[in-house]
Each structure stands twice: as structure tokens, then as C-alpha cells.
C-alpha positions in Angstrom: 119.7 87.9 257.0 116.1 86.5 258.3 115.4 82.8 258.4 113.1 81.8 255.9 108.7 81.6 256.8 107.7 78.7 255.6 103.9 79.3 257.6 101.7 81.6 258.4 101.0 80.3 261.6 103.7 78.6 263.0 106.9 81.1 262.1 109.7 79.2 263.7 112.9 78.6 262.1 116.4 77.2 263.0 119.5 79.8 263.1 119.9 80.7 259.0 123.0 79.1 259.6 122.3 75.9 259.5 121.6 74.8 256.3 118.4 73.3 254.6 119.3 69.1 254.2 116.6 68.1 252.2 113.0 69.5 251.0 110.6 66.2 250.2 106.9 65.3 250.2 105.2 62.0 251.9 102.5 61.0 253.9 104.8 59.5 256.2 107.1 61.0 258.9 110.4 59.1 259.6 112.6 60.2 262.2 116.5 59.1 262.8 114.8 58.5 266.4 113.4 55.8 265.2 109.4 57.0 265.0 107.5 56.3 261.6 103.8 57.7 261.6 101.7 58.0 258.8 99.8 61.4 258.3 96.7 62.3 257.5 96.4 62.7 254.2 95.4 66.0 252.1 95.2 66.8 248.2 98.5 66.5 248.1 101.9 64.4 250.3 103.0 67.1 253.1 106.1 68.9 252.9 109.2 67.5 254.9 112.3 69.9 255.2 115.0 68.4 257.1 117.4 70.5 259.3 119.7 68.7 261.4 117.7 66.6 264.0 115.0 68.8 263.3 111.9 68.4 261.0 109.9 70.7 259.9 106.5 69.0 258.6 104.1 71.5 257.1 101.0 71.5 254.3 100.7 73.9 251.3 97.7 72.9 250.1 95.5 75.5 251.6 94.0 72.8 254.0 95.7 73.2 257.0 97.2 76.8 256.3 97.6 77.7 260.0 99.7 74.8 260.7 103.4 73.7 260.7 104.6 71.4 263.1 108.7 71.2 264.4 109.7 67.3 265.4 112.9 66.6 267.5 114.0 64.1 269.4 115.1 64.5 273.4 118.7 65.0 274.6 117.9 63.1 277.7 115.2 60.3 278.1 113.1 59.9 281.1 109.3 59.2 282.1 106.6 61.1 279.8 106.9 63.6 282.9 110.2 64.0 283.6 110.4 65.0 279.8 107.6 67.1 279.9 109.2 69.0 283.0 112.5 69.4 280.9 110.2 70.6 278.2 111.8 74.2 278.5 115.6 72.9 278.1 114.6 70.9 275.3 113.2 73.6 273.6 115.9 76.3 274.5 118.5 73.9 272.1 121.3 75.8 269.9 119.7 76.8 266.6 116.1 77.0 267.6 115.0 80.5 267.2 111.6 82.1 266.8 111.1 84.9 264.2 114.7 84.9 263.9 115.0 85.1 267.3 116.7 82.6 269.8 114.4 81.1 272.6 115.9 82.1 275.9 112.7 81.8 278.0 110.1 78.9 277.7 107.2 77.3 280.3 104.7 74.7 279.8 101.3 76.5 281.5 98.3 75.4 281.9 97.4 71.2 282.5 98.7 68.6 280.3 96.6 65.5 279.0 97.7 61.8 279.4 96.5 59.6 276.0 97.8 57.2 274.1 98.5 58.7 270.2 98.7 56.0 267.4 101.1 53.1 269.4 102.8 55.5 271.3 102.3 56.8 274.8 101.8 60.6 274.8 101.4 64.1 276.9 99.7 67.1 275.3 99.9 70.9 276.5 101.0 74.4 275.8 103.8 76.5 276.7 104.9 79.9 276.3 108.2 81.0 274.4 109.9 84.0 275.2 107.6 84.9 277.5 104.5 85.8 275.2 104.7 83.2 272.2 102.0 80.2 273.0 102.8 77.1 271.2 101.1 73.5 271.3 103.1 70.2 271.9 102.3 66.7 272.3 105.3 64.2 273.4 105.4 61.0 272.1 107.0 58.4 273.7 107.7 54.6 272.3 110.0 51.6 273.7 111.7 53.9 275.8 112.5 56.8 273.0 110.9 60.4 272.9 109.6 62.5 270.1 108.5 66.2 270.8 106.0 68.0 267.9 105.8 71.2 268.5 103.2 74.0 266.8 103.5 77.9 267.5 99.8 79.4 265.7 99.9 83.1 265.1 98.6 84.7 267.7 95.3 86.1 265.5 94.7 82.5 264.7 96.0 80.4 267.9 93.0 78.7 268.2 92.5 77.6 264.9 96.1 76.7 264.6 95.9 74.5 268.3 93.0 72.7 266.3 94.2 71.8 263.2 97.9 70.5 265.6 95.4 68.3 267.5 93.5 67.0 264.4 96.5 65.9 262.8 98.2 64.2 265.8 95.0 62.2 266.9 95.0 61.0 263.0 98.5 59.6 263.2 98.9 56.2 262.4 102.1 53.6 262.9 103.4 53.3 260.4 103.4 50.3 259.3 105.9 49.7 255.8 105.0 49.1 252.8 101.4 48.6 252.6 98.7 47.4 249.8 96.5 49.9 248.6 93.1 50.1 249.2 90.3 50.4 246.2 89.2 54.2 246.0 85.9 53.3 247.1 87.3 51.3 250.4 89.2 54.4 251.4 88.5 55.1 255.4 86.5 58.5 256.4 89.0 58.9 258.5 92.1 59.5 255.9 90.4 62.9 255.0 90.0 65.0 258.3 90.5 68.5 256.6 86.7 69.0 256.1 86.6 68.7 260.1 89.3 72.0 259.7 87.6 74.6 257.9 85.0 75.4 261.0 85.4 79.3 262.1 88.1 79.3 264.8 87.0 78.9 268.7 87.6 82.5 271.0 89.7 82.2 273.7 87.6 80.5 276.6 87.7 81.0 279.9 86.6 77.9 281.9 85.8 78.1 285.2 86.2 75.0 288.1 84.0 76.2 290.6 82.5 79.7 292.4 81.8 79.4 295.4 80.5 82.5 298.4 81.0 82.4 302.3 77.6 83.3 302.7 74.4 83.2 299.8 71.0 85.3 300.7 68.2 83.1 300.9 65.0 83.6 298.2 63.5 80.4 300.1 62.7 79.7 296.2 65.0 76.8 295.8 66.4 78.2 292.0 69.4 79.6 293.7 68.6 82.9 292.5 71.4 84.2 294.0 73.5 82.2 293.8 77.4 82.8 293.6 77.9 81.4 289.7 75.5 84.2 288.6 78.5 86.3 288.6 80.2 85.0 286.0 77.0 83.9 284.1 74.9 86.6 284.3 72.2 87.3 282.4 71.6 90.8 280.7 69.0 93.4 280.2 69.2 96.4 278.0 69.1 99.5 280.0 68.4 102.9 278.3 69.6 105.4 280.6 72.8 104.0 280.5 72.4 103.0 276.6 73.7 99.6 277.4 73.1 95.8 278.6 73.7 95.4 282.2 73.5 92.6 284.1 70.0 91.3 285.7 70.9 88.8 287.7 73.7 89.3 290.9 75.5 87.4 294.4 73.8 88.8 297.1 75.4 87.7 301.0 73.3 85.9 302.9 74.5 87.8 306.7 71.7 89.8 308.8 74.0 92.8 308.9 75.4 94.4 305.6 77.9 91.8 304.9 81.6 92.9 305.1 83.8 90.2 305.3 81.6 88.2 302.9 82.7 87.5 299.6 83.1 84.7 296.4 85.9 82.5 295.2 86.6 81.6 291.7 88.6 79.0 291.0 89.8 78.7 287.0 90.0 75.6 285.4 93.2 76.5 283.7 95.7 79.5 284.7 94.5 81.4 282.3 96.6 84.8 280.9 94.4 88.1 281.5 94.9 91.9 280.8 92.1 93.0 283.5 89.0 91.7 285.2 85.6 94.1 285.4 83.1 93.8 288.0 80.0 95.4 288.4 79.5 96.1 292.0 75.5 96.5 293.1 72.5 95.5 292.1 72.6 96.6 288.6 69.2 95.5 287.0 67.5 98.9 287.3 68.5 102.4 288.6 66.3 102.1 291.5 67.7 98.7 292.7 70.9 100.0 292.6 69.7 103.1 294.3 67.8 100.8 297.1 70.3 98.1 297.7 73.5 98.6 300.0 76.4 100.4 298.1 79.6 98.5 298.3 83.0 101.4 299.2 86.0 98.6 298.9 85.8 95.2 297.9 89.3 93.1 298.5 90.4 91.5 295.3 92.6 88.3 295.9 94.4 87.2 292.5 96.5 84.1 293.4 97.2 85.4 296.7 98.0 89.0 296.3 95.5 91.5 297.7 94.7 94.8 296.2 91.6 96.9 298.0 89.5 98.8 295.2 86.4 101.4 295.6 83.9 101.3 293.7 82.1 104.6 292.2 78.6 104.8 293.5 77.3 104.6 290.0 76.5 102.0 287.6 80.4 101.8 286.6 82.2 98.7 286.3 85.1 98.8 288.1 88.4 97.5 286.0 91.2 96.2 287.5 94.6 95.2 285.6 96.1 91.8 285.7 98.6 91.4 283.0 99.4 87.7 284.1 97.9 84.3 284.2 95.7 83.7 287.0 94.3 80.0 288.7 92.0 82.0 291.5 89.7 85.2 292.2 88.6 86.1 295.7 86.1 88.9 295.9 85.4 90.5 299.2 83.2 93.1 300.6 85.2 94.9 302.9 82.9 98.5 302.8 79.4 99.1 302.6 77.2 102.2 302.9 73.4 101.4 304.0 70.7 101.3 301.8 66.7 100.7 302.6 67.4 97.2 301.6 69.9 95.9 303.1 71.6 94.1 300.7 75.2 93.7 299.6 75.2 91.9 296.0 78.0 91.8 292.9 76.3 91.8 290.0 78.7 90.7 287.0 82.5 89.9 286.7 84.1 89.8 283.3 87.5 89.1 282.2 89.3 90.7 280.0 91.7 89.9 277.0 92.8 92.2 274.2 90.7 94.5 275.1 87.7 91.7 274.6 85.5 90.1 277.4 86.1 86.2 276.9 83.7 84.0 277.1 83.3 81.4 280.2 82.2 78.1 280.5 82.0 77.2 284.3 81.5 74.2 286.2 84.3 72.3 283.6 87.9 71.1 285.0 90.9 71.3 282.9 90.5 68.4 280.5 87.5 70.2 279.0 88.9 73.2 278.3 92.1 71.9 276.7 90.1 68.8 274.6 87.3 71.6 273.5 88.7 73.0 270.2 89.4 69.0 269.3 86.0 67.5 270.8 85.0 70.4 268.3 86.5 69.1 265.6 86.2 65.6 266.3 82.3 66.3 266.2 82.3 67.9 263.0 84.5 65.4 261.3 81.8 62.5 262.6 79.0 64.0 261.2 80.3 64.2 257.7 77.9 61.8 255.2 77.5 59.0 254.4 79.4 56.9 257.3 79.2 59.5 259.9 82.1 57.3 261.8 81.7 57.5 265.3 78.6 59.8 265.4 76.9 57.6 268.1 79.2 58.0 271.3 79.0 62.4 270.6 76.0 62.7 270.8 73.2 63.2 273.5 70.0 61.9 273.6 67.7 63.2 273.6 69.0 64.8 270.5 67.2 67.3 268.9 67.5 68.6 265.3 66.7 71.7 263.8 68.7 72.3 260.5 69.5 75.5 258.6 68.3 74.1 255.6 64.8 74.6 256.9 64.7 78.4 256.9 64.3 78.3 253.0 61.4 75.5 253.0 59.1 77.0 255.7 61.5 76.7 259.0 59.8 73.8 260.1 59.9 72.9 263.8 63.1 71.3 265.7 62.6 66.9 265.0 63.5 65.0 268.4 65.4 61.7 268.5 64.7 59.6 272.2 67.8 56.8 271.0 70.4 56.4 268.6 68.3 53.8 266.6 66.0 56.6 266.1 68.5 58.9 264.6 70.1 56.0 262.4 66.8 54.6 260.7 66.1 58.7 259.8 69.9 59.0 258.8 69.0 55.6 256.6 65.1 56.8 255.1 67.1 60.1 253.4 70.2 58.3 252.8 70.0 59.3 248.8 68.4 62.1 248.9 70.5 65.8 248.3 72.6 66.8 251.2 70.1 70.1 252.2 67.4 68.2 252.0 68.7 65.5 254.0 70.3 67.3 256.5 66.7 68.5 257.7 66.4 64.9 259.4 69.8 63.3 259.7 72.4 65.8 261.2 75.0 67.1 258.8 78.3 69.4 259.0 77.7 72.7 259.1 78.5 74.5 255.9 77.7 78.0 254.1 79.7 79.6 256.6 82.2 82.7 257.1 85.4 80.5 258.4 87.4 83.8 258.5 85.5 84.6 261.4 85.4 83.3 264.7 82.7 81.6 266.5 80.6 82.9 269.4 80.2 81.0 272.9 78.3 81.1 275.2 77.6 78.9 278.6 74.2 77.6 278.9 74.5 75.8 282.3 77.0 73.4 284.1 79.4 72.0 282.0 77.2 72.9 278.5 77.7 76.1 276.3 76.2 76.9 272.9 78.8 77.5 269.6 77.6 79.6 267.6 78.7 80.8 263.6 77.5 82.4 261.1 75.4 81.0 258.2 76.7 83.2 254.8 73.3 82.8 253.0 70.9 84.0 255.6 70.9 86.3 258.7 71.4 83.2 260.9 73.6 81.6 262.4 74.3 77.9 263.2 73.9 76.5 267.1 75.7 73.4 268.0 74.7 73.0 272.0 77.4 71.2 273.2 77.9 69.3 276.7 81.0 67.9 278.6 80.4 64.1 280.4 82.3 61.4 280.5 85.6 63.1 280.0 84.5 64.2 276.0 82.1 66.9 274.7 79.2 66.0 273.1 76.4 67.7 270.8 73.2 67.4 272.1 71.1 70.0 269.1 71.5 71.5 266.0 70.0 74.6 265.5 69.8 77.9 264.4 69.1 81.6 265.5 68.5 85.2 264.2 72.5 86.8 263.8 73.2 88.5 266.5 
């Protein structure tokens, strides 16, 4: 007989033969382990269901659906690393199975964050169950005790379920007893985060460190035309022979000769899991460039170490390469090259490959960026809901330039630029009573009128920045937040909008 589903998103269940305890609702989580937190509340108390050690805290209210989150307590204490490095053990425990299955194989990938959560220190990460199942954790740890939370998202929704987990675990409170209640209207912004969860799920993201090229070919122009990032930001041109977009821009060595032995390194920010990588070997911005140029014959691909020698066809053909694995590094080199009038040896895209999906990349961002994104893209939304907008002024970027949706039905009048936060705030304070739409056209506002069954578009826009992008469900537009990494957070630097793509 099958365990019992009690989510969508997180279907993990202890052995059916341990038997259900106790079903209960609250807005507080107690464990034996002696943790008390107070959650974030929703329309109604979240669901507790006890099962041994184990609780299993999930919401039924629609406003979290993706979400149910598994609480134990370590066997063995240690440091907040220590614990995280005996993550796998942990997990493997007698009774915990997944989709009825027992965990036999588990792995925390990828880099884990150092915070402090509520009064309680804390690591965050994700690991991998049975070899294919991601999951989310965060360990807690208070007066020498542990706590592990643990979420396992469907795979269609992952990064939707990753952050609504997040949300809810930076909104934990200690708890603190028995408390008087507040007066309806004293109630904080922050005890109503589920707004902040109904944005369109985040794709998969690769984020890339650095790039970097043994040699670079000089265009004595100073805008680094060529250079080595290009590859993995390049921009596109619609080609009609081919009945495509190809890439217009392209590395090109910088060696007198025709450059074998030169090549690029790309170093992920995150090992990141990949079915294949693409590359577009050439210049590919025209037929007759790639006629001209040199034609690359082998390039040596490097993935963490291991070497495979590939040939590219003398066409405009992107060459496709199978990974299967997570990867931390890429080392291109040219090792063959037939001579062209211009001798030139250039790569003109590199793509990577998920599901059968390019992802898209964000480069020049470490670690912390990628794993805080889907949360700094929460945490955005949730400060710019009205009236308080609660900690608006640190995400933002000045200047900060507006240009609401609202607009497009009122004459799409041009994009209003704040210099300073006491700019913003006296607008914000002019409109304060007037209706949302109209508002929203000079203080900045959620976004709204959206498809949340859909999943957002990204797109890098330089070092460190990309652009999110959604669509708008009562025009042919779509909402741009442009959004920049500094100071170890993301912040929003415009609100626009754009054709649909």
C-alpha cells in the first residue's frame, strides 16, 4: 500500500508503517527538540501531522500549494558544518522514504549559505535524493541543538517550490509564548508574505563566475568587442537562409598565426546539472563571415577535467555535446583550424542545455547570487506591496527608474526617474490615496495581472544584472523588473515593460 501525498510539491512520506500521531493546525511549530517558531501566517493555521520525531508542516489553503516542509531533529550534534556534512546520514534514517520509496542515496550540491534565521544560527542549501530528486534544506541550530527542514518541490515546479521554502523560513519568528494580540489595524506587513508567492516561477539559471581566454584579438576599440564573455552572452540576429537567430557577436584569439592551442575557460558559479552544452564554432553573423573567417576542425572540450576532442561540421551547425552530470568548469580549445582569407579563429555562442531547453545565464555572479535569487526575488516583491512598502529603500537602486504597466492604457507615458530615495518616498506620499493603477504610475507597485502558471523569462543584461521578465494577462506585454546583485543582495533598479515576446 502507498504512503499517503499530502502535497503536490513536496511528496515525501515516512514508511506507511509508521503510524499518523496527530493531525493539528497552529501558527506555531513546536518540536520535542526543543525549537518553537512562529510561522508566517496564511488564511488559515498550517497543518501539523506528527510522525514519530518527524513533522510534517504543510499549508492547504492554496497559498503556498507547492510547499510542504519535513522537520527532524539530528542523531548526532556537532558544528552547523559538521551537521551539514552528515546531511546525507541524517536524511538516509529508517522510515524516510520518497514516493514510497526509501532514500538510499543523498548529496548536498551546490554552495551553502551561512545566516542567522529568527534566534537561531543556520545553513541553507540543496541536495539531491536518490540521485535525481532535488530538495531544499536549511539547518537550524540553537544552544547547541539542531533542527533540519527539509522541502522536495516537484520537479515541474522546483523553483517555485525552493521560493515559497525560503519565504517561509526567513519569516520565522521565536517563538515567544503566550503573546497579546495586536489591534487588526497594527498587524505587521510582514505577517502576510503570500502575496510575495504568487509571482510566475523563476527557470533554472545558469550563473556564471567568470570567462576567461588565453589570448583575446585586439579591435584597438576599447569595448572589448571580442571579448571572451560574448560567448555566453551573445547577442542574436535573425538569419534567413538558415530561418533562425544566430549569434552576432563571437571570441576571436588574439595569436598572429591561426590560433591552436588558444581557447576560453568558464568557470560556473554553482555546479550546475546539465544534459548537453551547444557551441557554435565560427563566425556566425553572416554566411560570408563564416565563409571568410578560419574554420575551426577540433576544438578540445575540458568538463571538470575530462577531455573529449570534437569536429565541428563546416557549416553553420551548432555542435552538441552530452553531459548528463553537474559541472563547476568548461575549457574550450582550438586544437584545428583550416585557413581562411581572414585569419581568424572565433567561437561564436555556447549554450547549455537542460530538458531539452537552453537555460538562461547570468555571468559575472558567485554563488551567493544564484542561490539568494529566487528569494531576493521574492523579498523584492513582498517590499513593494502598499501602503508601508517595508524595507523598499535598501532594494532598490538609484537611480531608479519607473515605467508602470498601468500606463499602456492612459497614453504609455514615458519612464519617471528618481535620483534618491527621498525622491521616490515624497511621490510614493503625493499618490498615497489614490487607486492602486493609478498610483502605481509614480510609486512602484507589485506586479499583478499576471499568468503565475507560467514561468518567467531571464535574461543577463551585463555583469552581475539580468532583466525578469513575465507576462502581463490584459495586454501583449509583459512586465520588466531589471534587477542587480551588490552588496551581497539583489536589487531592482526599473520597472518596466515591453512588447511580449
Amino acid at each position: 500500500m502507498r504512503c499517503s501525498v499530502l502535497a503536490t510539491a513536496a511528496m515525501v512520506c515516512l514508511a506507511c508503517a509508521s503510524a499518523h500521531e496527530s493531525i493539528a493546525r497552529a501558527d506555531q511549530l513546536k518540536h520535542p527538540a526543543g525549537f518553537t517558531f512562529d510561522l508566517p501566517k496564511l488564511d488559515r493555521a498550517w497543518a501539523q501531522e506528527k510522525r514519530g520525531d518527524l513533522i510534517v508542516v504543510s499549508d492547504d489553503t492554496d497559498k503556498v500549494p507547492e510547499l510542504e516542509i519535513l522537520v527532524f531533529a539530528v542523531k548526532q550534534e556537532g558544528t552547523l558544518d559538521q551537521i551539514v556534512g552528515r546531511l546525507p546520514t541524517e536524511v538516509m534514517r529508517p522510515g524516510f522514504s520518497l514516493f514510497a520509496t526509501a532514500v538510499k542515496a543523498a548529496k548536498v550540491v551546490g554552495a551553502t549559505a551561512k545566516e542567522t534565521i529568527a534566534d537561531a544560527g543556520a545553513v541553507t542549501g540543496e541536495m539531491v535524493l536518490n540521485t535525481r530528486d532535488k530538495a531544499a534544506f536549511v539547518v537550524l541550530q540553537r544552544n547547541g541543538r539542531s533542527l533540519v527542514m527539509i522541502a522536495v518541490p516537484d520537479e515541474g515546479i522546483y523553483e517555485r517550490g525552493v521560493s515559497n521554502f525560503r519565504m517561509v523560513i526567513h519569516g520565522l519568528k521565536p517563538g515567544g509564548g503566550v503573546t497579546t494580540p495586536k489591534p487588526a489595524q497594527a498587524t505587521s506587513p510582514a505577517a502576510a508574505p503570500t502575496e510575495a508567492l504568487k509571482l510566475p516561477a523563476l527557470p533554472p539559471i545558469v550563473g556564471i563566475q567568470r570567462v576567461t581566454a588565453s589570448s583575446t584579438f585586439d579591435d584597438k576599440s576599447r569595448s572589448d568587442l571580442y571579448g571572451a564573455w560574448r560567448t555566453v552572452d551573445y547577442a542574436s540576429v535573425a538569419d534567413r537562409a538558415l530561418g533562425a537567430s544566430v549569434p552576432a557577436t563571437a571570441w576571436c584569439e588574439g595569436k598572429p598565426d591561426e590560433g591552436v592551442g588558444q581557447g576560453i575557460t568558464i568557470e560556473l558559479a554553482t555546479p550546475t546539472q546539465l544534459d548537453a552544452i551547444k557551441i557554435a564554432a565560427g563566425v556566425w553573423k553572416t554566411a560570408r563571415l563564416f565563409d571568410t573567417n578560419n574554420h575551426i576542425t577540433a576544438l578540445d572540450i575540458t568538463l571538470d577535467g575530462k577531455t573529449t576532442t570534437v569536429r565541428p561540421p563546416l557549416t553553420r551547425t551548432w555542435i552538441e555535446l552530452p553531459v548528463g552530470r553537474a559541472i563547476s568548469t568548461l575549457a574550450i580549445k582550438i586544437a584545428g583550424v583550416d585557413k581562411g582569407k581572414m585569419n581568424d579563429s572565433c567561437i561564436s555562442g555556447i549554450s547549455f542545455v537542460r530538458n531539452r531547453a537552453i537555460l538562461p545565464v547570468v555571468r559575472d555572479v558567485d554563488a551567493a547570487a544564484i542561490n539568494d535569487l529566487s528569494r531576493g526575488f521574492a523579498a523584492i516583491q513582498q517590499a513593494l506591496l502598499p501602503p508601508q512598502r517595508v524595507g523598499l529603500e535598501k532594494l532598490l537602486d538609484f537611480p531608479f527608474v519607473m515605467h508602470d504597466i498601468a500606463g499602456y492604457a492612459v497614453g504609455q507615458p514615458g519612464p519617471v526617474e528618481y535620483a534618491t530615495w527621498k525622491a521616490l518616498a515624497a511621490a510614493c506620499q503625493r499618490v498615497k490615496n489614490t487607486p492602486e493603477q493609478v498610483s502605481c504610475l509614480s510609486c512602484p507597485c507589485t506586479a499583478s495581472d499576471f499568468n503565475e502558471s507560467q514561468t518567467a523569462r531571464v535574461r543577463t543584461t551585463g555583469p552581475g544584472q539580468l532583466d525578469v521578465r513575465f507576462p502581463h494577462g490584459g495586454f501583449d506585454l509583459q512586465v520588466v523588473w531589471r534587477l542587480h546583485w551588490r552588496d551581497g543582495a539583489w536589487h531592482l533598479s526599473a520597472i518596466d515593460y515591453e512588447p511580449s515576446e
